[in-house]
Steps between C-alpha positions, in 0.01 A plus 500: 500500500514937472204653605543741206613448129565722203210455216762569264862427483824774435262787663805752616500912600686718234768683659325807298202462735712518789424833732809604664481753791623820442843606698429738786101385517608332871725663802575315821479684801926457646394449826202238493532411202123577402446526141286778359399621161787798422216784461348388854828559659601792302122643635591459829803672503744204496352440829443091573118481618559172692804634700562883435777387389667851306687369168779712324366772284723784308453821464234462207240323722615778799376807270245325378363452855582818589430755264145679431374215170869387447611855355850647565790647353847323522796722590825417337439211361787449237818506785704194486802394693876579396775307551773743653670190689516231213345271727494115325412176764370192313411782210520858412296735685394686221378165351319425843284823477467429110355186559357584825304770287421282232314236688343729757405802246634737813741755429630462826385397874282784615221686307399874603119613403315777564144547536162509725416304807137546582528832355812635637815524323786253584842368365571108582803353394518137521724158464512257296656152638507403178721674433863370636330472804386863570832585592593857529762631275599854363125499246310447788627790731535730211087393416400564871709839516331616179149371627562691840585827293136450316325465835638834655429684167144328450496579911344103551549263705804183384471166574777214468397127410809319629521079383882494492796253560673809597829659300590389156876386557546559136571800599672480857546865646259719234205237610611610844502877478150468407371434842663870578389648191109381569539534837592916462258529218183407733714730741353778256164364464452569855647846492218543212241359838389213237411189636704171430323140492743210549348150352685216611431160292626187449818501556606846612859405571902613514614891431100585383375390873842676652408813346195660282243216603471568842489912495151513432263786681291201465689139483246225378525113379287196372417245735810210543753727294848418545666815655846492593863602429671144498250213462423233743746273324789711549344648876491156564817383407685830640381437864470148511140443635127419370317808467158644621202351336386721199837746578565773221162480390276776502311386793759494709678820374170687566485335855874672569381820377677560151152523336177707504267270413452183274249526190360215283518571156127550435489759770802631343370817330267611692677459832718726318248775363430478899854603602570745216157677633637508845867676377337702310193655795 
């Protein structure tokens, strides 16, 4: 005998009076695998609350974080990649960055803003993974060369978010001679007695870690960033042998002396303000 019975019969729920959740209401932390509520975890900076873990953010949630109320003004935002080598793989690469641009609603895989960080005047250009991977082709270096030339005439300080895969091979040797060109421009920045702040995050890797990412006055990173030219995978397999626990993260980098200090992302801008203060006296 059922403890409980219907008092009528054919009693069903309309499909109509069905709630469905709203996509995007829910975001698992990647590393736990915590689930918050999107706006918690967009509050805290991306950060996880249970085990710091730092998610993935683009250069959106980056000036949002670190500009005075959100407020800046983007610098050459309507360059897009040629196709001087006719490059095609499994497609064209002028349909990769076509779609690339569609889905992603990036022009291409850096940003460059200027505006005001605690008051002071700064330009920050910074990555996108989204976009092919961050990876550094001929748009980028041409961004970061312009970006430079605003920060000597504005006389402010420049800052680099790196989060790159390293050079586009789309376009082999021009990707290439963008380390030099970057690499000279930042040359001139310190003629100009500017300061440069290098921001390694996850992953900081290949020709952008060889060159421009690691000439910082000041060379910073998130906690457990992958930082590296090759990664493990291909360290590993080159020298046949396990590697050191936690190796080519930014624990481990800062413990061999290739960075200044690590930051958490809500100490982010005003650890910052802090430094700029201290160039600047």
């Amino acid at each position: 005998m059922s403890w409980f019975k219907r008092s009528k019969e054919g009693i069903t729920t309309s499909t109509k009076e069905k709630k469905e959740t709203p996509e995007g209401l829910w975001q698992k932390c990647s590393n736990c695998k915590t689930i918050f509520a999107a706006d918690d975890l967009a509050n805290n900076s991306y950060v996880c609350d249970r085990c710091n873990h730092h998610e993935r953010i683009g250069s959106a949630e980056y000036f949002k974080i670190l500009f005075d109320e959100g407020e800046f003004k983007e610098l050459n935002e309507k360059l897009t990649s040629g196709d001087p080598l006719k490059f095609e793989d499994t497609k064209k690469y002028t349909d990769r960055v076509k779609a690339t641009q569609n889905k992603s609603g990036l022009t291409d895989a850096i940003r460059t803003a200027k505006g005001t960080l605690d008051g002071e005047v700064i330009v920050i250009a910074a990555m996108d993974f989204a976009f092919i991977g961050g990876s550094m082709g001929s748009v980028m270096g041409e961004k970061i060369a312009r970006a430079i030339d605003d920060a000597i005439k504005s006389k402010c300080p420049f800052m680099i978010i790196s989060k790159s895969g390293g050079a586009r091979m789309m376009e082999a040797g021009l990707s290439l001679m963008q380390m030099a060109k970057v690499s000279g421009k930042l040359g001139q920045l310190s003629e100009a007695k500017l300061p440069y702040i290098s921001f390694l995050t996850d992953p900081t890797t290949g020709g952008v870690t060889a060159s421009f990412a690691m000439l910082g006055d000041l060379n910073i990173a998130e906690p457990d960033a992958l930082i590296a030219f090759a990664g493990p995978r291909v360290v590993r397999e080159t020298i046949g042998r396990d590697l050191p626990d936690g190796f080519q993260k930014s624990e481990f980098v800062l413990e061999h002396g290739f960075l200044d200090y690590i930051v958490e992302r809500n100490d982010l801008k005003e650890t910052l303000a802090l430094s700029l203060k201290m160039f600047k006296n």
